[in-house]
C-alpha positions as a Markdown table, in Angstrom:
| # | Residue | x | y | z |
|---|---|---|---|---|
| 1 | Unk | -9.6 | -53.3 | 30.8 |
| 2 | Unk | -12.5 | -54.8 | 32.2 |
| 3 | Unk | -12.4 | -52.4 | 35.3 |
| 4 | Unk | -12.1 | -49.7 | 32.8 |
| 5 | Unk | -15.2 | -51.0 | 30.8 |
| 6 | Unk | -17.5 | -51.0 | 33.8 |
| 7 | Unk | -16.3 | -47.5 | 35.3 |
| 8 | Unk | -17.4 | -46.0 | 31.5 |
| 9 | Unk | -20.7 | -47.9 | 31.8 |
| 10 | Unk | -21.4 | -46.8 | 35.4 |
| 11 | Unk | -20.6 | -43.5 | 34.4 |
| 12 | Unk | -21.8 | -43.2 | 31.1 |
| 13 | Unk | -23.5 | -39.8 | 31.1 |
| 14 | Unk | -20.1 | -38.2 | 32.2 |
| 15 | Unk | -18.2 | -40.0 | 29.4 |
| 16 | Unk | -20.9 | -39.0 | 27.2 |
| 17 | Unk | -20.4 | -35.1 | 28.8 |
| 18 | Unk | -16.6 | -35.6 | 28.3 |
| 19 | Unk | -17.0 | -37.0 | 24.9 |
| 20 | Unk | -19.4 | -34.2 | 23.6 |
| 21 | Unk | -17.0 | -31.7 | 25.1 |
| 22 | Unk | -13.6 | -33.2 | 22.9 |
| 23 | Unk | -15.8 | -33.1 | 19.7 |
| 24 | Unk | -16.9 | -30.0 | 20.6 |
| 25 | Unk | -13.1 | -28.6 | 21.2 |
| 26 | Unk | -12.2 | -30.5 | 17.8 |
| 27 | Unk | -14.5 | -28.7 | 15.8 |
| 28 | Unk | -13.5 | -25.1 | 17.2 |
| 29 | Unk | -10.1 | -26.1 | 16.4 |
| 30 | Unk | -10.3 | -27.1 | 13.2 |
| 31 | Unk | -12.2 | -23.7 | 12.2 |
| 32 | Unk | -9.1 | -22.0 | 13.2 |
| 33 | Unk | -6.6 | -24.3 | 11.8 |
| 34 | Unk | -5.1 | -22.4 | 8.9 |
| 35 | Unk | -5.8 | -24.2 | 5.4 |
| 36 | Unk | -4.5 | -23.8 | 2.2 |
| 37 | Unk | -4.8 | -24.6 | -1.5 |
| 38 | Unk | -0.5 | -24.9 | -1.7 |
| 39 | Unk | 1.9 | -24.5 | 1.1 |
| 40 | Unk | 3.9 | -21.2 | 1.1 |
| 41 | Unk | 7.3 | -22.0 | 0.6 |
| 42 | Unk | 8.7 | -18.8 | 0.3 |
| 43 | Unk | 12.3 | -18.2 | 2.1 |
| 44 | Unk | 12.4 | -16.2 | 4.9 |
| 45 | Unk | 13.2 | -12.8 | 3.6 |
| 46 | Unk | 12.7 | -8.7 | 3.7 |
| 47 | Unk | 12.3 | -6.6 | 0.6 |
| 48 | Unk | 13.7 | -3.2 | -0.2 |
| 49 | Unk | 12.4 | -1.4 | -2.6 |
| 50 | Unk | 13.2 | 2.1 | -4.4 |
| 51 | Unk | 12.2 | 4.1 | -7.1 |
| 52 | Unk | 14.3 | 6.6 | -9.3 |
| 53 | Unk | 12.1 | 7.3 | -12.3 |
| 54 | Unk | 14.2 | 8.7 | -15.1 |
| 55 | Unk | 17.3 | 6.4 | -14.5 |
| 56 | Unk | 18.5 | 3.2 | -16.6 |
| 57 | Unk | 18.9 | -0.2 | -15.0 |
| 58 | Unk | 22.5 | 0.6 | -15.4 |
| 59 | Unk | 22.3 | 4.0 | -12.8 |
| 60 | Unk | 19.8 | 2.4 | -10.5 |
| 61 | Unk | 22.0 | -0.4 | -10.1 |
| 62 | Unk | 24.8 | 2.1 | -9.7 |
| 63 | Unk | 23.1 | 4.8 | -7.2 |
| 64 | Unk | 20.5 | 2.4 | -5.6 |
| 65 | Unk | 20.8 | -0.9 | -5.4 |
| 66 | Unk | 24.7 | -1.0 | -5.0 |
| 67 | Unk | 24.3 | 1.4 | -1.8 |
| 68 | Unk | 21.5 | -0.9 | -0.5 |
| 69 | Unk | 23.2 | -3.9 | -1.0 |
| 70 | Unk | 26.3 | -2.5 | 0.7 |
| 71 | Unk | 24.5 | -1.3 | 3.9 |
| 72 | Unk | 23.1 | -5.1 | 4.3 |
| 73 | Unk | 26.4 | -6.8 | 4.5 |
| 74 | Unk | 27.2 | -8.5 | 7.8 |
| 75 | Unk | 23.7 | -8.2 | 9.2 |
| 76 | Unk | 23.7 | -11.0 | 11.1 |
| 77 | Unk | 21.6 | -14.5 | 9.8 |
| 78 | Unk | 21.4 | -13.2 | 6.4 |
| 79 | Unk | 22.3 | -15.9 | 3.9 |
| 80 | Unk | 22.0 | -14.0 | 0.7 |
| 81 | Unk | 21.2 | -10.7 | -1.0 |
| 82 | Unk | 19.4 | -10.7 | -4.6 |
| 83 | Unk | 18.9 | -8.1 | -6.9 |
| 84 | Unk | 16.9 | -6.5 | -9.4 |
| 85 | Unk | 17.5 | -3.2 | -11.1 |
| 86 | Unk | 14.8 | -2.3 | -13.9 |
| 87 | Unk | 14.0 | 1.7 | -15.3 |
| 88 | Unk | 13.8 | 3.4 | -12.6 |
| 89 | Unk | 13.3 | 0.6 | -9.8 |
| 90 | Unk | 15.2 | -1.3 | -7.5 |
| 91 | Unk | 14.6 | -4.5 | -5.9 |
| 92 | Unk | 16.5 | -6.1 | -2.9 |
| 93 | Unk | 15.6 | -9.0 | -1.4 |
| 94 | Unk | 17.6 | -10.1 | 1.8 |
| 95 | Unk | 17.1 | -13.9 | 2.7 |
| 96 | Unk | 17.6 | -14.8 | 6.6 |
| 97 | Unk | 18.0 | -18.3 | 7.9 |
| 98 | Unk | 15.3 | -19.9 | 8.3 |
| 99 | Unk | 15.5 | -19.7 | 12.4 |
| 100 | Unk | 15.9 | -16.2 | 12.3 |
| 101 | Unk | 12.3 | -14.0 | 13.5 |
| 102 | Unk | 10.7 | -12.2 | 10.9 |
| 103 | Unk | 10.6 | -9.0 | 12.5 |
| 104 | Unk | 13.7 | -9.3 | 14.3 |
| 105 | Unk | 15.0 | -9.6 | 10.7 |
| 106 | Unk | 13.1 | -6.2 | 9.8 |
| 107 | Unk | 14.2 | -4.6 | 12.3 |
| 108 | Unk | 17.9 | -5.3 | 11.0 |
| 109 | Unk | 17.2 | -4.3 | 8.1 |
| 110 | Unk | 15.2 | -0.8 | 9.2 |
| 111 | Unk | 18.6 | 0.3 | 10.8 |
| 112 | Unk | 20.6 | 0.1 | 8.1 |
| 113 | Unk | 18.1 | 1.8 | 5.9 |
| 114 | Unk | 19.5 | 5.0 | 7.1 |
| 115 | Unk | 22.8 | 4.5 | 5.9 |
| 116 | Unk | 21.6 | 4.2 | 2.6 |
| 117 | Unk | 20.3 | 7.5 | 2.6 |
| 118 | Unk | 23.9 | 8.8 | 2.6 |
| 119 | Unk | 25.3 | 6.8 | 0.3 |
| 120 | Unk | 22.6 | 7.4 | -2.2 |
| 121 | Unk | 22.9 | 10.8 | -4.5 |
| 122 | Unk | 20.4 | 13.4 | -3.8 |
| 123 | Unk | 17.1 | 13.3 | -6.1 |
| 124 | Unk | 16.5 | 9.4 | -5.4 |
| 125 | Unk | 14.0 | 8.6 | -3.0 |
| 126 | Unk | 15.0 | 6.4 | 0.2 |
| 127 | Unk | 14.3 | 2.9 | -0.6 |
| 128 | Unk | 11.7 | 1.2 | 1.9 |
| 129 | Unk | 11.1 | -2.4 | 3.1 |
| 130 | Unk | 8.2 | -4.0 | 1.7 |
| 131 | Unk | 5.2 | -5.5 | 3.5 |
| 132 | Unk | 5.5 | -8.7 | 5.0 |
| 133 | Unk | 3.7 | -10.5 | 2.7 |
| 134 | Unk | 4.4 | -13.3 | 0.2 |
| 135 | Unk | 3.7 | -14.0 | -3.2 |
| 136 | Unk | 0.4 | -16.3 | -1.7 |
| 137 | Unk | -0.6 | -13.4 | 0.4 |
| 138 | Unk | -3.3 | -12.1 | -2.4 |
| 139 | Unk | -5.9 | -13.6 | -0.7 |
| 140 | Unk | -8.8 | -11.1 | -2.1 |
| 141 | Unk | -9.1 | -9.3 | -5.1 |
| 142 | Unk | -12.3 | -7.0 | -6.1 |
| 143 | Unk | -13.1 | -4.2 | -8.7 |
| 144 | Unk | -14.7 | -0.7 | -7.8 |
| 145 | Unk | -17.2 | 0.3 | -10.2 |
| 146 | Unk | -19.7 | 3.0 | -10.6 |
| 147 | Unk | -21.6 | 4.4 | -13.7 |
| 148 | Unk | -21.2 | 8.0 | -14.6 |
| 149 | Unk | -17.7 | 7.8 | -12.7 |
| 150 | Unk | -14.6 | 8.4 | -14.6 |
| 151 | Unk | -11.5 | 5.9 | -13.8 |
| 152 | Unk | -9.7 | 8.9 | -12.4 |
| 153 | Unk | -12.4 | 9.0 | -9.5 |
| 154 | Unk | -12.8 | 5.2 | -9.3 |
| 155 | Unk | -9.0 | 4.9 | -8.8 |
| 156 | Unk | -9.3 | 8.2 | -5.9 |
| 157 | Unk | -12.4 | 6.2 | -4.3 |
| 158 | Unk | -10.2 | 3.1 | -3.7 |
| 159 | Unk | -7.1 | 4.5 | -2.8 |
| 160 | Unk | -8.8 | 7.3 | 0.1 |
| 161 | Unk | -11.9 | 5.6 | 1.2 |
| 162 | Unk | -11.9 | 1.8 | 0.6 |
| 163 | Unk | -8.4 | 1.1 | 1.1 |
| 164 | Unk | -7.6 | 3.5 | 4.7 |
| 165 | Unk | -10.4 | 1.1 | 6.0 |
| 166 | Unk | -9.6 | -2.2 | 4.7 |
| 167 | Unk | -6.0 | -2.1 | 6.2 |
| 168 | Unk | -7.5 | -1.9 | 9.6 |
| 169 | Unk | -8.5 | -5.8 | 9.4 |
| 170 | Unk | -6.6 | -8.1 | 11.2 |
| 171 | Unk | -4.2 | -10.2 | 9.2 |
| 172 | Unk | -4.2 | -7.5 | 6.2 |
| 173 | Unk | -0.8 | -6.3 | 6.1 |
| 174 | Unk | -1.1 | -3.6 | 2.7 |
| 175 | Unk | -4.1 | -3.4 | -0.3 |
| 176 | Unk | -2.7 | -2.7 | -3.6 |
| 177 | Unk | -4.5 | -0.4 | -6.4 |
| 178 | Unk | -4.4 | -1.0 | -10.0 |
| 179 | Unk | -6.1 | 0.2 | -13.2 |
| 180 | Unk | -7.9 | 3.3 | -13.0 |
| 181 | Unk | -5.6 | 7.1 | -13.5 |
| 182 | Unk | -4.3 | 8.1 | -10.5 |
| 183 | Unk | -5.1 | 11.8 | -9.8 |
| 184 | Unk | -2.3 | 14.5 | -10.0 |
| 185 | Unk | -1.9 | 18.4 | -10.0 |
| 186 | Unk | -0.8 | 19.2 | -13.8 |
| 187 | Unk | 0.6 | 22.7 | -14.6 |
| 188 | Unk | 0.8 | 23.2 | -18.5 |
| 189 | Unk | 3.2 | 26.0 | -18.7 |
| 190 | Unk | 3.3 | 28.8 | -21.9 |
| 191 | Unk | 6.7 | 29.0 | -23.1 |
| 192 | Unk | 5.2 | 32.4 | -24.7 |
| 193 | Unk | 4.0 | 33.8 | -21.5 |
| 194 | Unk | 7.2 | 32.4 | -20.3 |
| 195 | Unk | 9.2 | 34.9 | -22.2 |
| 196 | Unk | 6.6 | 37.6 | -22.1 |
| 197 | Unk | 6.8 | 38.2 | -18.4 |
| 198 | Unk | 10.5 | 37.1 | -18.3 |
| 199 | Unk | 10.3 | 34.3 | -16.1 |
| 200 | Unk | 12.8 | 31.4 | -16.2 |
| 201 | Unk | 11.0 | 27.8 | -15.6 |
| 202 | Unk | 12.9 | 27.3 | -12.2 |
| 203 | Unk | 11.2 | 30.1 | -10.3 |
| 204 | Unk | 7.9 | 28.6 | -11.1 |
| 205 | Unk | 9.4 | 25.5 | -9.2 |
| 206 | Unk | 10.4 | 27.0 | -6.9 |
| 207 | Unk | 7.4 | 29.1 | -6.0 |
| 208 | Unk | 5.2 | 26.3 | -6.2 |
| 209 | Unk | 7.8 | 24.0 | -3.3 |
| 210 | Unk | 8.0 | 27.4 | -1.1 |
| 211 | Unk | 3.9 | 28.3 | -1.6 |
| 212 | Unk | 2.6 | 24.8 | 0.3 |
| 213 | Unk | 3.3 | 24.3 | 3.9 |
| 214 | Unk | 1.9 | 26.0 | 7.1 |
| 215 | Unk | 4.4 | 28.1 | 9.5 |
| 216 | Unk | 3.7 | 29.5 | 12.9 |
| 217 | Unk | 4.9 | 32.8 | 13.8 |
| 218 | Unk | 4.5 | 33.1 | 17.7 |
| 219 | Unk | 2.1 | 35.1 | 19.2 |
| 220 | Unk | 0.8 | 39.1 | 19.5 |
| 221 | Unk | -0.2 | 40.1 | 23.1 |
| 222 | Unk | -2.4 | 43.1 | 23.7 |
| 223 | Unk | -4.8 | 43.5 | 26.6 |
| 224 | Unk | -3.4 | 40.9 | 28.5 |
| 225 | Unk | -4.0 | 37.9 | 25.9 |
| 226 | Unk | -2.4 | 36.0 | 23.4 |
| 227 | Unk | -3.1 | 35.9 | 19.8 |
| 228 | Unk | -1.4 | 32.8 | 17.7 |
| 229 | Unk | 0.2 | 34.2 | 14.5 |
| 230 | Unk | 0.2 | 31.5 | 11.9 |
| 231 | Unk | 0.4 | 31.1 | 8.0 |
| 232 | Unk | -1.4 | 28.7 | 6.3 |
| 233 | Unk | -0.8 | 28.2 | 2.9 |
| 234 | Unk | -1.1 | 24.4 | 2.1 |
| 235 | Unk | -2.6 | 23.8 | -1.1 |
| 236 | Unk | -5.9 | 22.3 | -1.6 |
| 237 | Unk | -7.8 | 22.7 | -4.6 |
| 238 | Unk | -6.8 | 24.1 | -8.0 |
| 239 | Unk | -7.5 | 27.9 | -7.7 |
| 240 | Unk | -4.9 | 27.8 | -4.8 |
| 241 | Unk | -2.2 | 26.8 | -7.2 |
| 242 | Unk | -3.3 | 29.3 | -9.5 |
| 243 | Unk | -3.1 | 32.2 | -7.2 |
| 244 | Unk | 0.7 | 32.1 | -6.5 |
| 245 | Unk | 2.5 | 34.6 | -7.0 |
| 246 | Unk | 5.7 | 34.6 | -8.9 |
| 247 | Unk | 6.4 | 38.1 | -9.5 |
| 248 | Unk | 5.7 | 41.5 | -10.2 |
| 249 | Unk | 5.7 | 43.3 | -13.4 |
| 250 | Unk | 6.6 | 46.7 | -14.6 |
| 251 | Unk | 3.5 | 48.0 | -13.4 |
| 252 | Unk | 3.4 | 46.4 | -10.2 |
| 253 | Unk | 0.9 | 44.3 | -11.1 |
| 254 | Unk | 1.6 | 40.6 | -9.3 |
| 255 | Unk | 2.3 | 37.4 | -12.0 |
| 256 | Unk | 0.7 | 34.3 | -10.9 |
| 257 | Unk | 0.8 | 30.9 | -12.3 |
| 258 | Unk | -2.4 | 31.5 | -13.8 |
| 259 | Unk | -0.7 | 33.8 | -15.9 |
| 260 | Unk | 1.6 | 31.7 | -17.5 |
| 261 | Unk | 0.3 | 28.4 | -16.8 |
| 262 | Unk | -3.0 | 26.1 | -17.3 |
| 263 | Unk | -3.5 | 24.4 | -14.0 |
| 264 | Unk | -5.8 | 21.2 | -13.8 |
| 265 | Unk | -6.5 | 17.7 | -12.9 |
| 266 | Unk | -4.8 | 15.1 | -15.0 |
| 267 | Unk | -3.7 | 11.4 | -14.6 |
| 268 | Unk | 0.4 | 10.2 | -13.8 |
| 269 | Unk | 1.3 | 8.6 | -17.0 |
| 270 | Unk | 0.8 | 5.5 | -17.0 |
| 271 | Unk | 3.0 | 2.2 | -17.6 |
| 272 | Unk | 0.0 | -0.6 | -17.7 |
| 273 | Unk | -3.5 | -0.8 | -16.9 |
| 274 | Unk | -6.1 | -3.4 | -15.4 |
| 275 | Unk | -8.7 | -5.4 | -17.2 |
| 276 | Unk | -11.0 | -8.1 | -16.8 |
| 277 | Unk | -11.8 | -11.0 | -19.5 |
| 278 | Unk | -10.2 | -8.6 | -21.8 |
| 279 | Unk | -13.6 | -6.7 | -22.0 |
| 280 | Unk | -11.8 | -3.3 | -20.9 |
| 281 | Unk | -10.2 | -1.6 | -18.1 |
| 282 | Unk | -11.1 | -1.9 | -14.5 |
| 283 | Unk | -10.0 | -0.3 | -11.1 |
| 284 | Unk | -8.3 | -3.1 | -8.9 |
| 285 | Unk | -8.1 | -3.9 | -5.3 |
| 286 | Unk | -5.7 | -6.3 | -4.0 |
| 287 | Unk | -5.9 | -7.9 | -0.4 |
| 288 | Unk | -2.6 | -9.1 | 0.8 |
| 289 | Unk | -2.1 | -11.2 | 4.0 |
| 290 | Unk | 0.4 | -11.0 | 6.2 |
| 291 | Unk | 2.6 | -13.9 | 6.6 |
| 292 | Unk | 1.3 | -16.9 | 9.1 |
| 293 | Unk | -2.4 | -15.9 | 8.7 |
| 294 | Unk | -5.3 | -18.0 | 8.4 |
| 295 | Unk | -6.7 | -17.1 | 5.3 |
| 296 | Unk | -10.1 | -18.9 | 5.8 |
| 297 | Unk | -10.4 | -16.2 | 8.9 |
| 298 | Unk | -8.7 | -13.4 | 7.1 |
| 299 | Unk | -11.0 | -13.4 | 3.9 |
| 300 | Unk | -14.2 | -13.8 | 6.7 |
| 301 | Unk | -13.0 | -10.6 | 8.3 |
| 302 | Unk | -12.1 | -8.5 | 4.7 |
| 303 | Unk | -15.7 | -9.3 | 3.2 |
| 304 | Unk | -17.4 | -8.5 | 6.7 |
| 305 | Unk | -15.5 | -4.6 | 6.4 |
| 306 | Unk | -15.9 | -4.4 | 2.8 |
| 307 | Unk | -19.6 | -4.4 | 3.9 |
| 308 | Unk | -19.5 | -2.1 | 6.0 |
| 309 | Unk | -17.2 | 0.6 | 3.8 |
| 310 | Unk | -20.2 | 0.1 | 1.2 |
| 311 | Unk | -22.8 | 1.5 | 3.0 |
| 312 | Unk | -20.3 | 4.6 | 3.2 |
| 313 | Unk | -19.6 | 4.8 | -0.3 |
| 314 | Unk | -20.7 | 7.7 | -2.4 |
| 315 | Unk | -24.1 | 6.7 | -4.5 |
| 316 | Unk | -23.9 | 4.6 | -7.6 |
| 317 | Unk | -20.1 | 2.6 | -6.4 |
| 318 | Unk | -19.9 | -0.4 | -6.2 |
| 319 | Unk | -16.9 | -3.0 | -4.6 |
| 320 | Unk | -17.7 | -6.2 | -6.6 |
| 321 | Unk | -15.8 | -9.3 | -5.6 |
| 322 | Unk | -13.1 | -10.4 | -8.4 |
| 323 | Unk | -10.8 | -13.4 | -7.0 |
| 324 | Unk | -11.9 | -14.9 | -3.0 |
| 325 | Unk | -9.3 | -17.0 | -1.9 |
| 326 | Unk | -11.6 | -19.5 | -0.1 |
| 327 | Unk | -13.1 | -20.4 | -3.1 |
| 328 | Unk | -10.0 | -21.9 | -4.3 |
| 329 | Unk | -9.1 | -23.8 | -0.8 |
| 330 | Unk | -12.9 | -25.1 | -1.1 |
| 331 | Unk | -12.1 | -26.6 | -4.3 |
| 332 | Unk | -8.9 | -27.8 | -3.3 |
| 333 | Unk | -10.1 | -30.1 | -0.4 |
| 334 | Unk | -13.2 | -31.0 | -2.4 |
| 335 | Unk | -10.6 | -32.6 | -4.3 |
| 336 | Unk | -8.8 | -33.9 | -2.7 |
| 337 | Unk | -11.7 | -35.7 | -0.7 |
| 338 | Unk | -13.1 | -37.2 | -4.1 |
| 339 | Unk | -9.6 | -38.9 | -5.2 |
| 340 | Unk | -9.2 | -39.7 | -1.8 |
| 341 | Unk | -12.3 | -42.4 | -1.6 |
């Protein structure tokens, strides 16, 4: 001990060097040591969800979740399957043992996904695995707001400018949008006109699935060059919609949709909406972590690129902060440090 004593005062600078160096090391490990405010116990376990709007619980238990529940059996480590069938939704979740990778587990699941397209009738979307989240992995929450902007183009800001961008930042695995009307094509057809011009409700349908896609027809050659043929026809802005044709009449005159129909933009009906304080309605933006992230780091990164996307945004929008997850660890080990003294 002695000889150890004496070698650490002979060489005190380079224990001093070594010691700085350790501290030093402890520091930058703690910033990266993932903190927080309650463990996440959740079981380890993929979702699969599907829509069927129109259907009971009873039929999207029958034609959904029955066919995904099915297609899951004997996947090996699974050690249960739960359910949920609501109007028109389905909910699956698939628990693995605990030892079992998470995306190994995924991957399972993604192979048997296309089984349940066959087993499931046709008009019902394929049911997809959710993100690999948890219920803790809403570690930021802010509202878009903008005077003179309607929620419709609130809702249309967040969903195709802020949220593209914020998905790009390490450790975000999805951002959810709530609140706001979400912006839709709306065709209000005239029975009258209907009948008028003699045309049954199922040919506008049909015109309007056949009337947006591109084709490509080959090519002309003359004078020893090529010319690509193509059609383009995809649909992008309202007057398109209105110009399709879906007939002739006696006269030979063509019958669009805008002879029958009123075409315009409308909202999806809605089943809820977003408020905050209950002082009216707000459009939400939900930042969900993937599953073994640092949240301390993550919520650095999503307020550095939120930044960034709001010098882009049109004038007058702003993205104003509504739930930090930080905050709450902050609190948490202030605390924790008071009732530990």
């Amino acid at each position: 001990m002695r000889r150890i004593i004496a070698l650490a005062l002979e060489y005190r600078f380079f224990v001093f060097f070594v010691t700085a160096m350790v501290e030093i090391a402890g520091i930058a490990a703690l910033q990266q040591l993932p903190i927080d405010a309650v463990p996440d116990i959740t079981p380890n376990q993929v979702l699969v969800l599907g829509k069927a709007p129109g259907l009971s619980p009873l039929e999207v238990e029958q034609f959904l979740t029955f066919p995904v529940e099915f297609s899951m059996s004997g996947l090996p480590g699974i050690t249960q399957v739960q359910s949920v069938s609501k109007n028109g939704l389905s909910y699956v979740a698939i628990y693995f043992r605990e030892d079992v990778d998470a995306y190994f587990a995924r991957r399972l699941v993604s192979e048997r996904l296309p089984q349940v397209r066959e087993l499931i009738p046709a008009g019902v979307s394929t049911p997809e695995m959710g993100p690999i989240s948890t219920g803790l992995g809403e570690i930021y929450q802010f509202k878009v707001t903008g005077a003179g902007y309607s929620p419709m183009d609130l809702r249309s800001i967040l969903d195709w400018d802020i949220a593209p961008k914020l998905r790009r930042v390490p450790g975000i695995v999805e951002v959810n949008s709530h609140g706001g009307e979400l912006k839709t094509y709306e065709i209000q057809v005239d029975s009258d006109k209907l009948m008028a011009y003699r045309i049954p409700l199922a040919t506008i349908i049909k015109a309007l699935e056949e009337n947006n896609a591109n084709a490509g027809g080959a090519y002309l050659e003359h004078a020893e060059q090529q010319s690509l043929i193509r059609g383009e026809a995809l649909i992008s802005n309202l007057s398109d919609i209105e110009q399709i044709v879906l007939g002739v009449s006696p006269s030979g005159t063509p019958i669009t949709v805008k002879n029958v129909a009123q075409v315009r933009f409308a909202p999806m009906v809605r089943q809820g909406f977003a408020t905050q304080d209950g002082k009216g309605e707000i459009v939400l933006g939900i930042a969900m972590m993937l599953v073994g992230e640092n949240s301390r780091t993550v919520v650095d990164d999503v307020k550095t690129r939120l930044a960034d996307i709001q010098k882009s945004l049109p004038k007058g929008i702003r993205i104003e902060p509504f739930y930090d997850r930080t905050d709450l660890v902050r609190r948490t080990i202030e605390t924790v440090r008071k009732k530990s003294r």
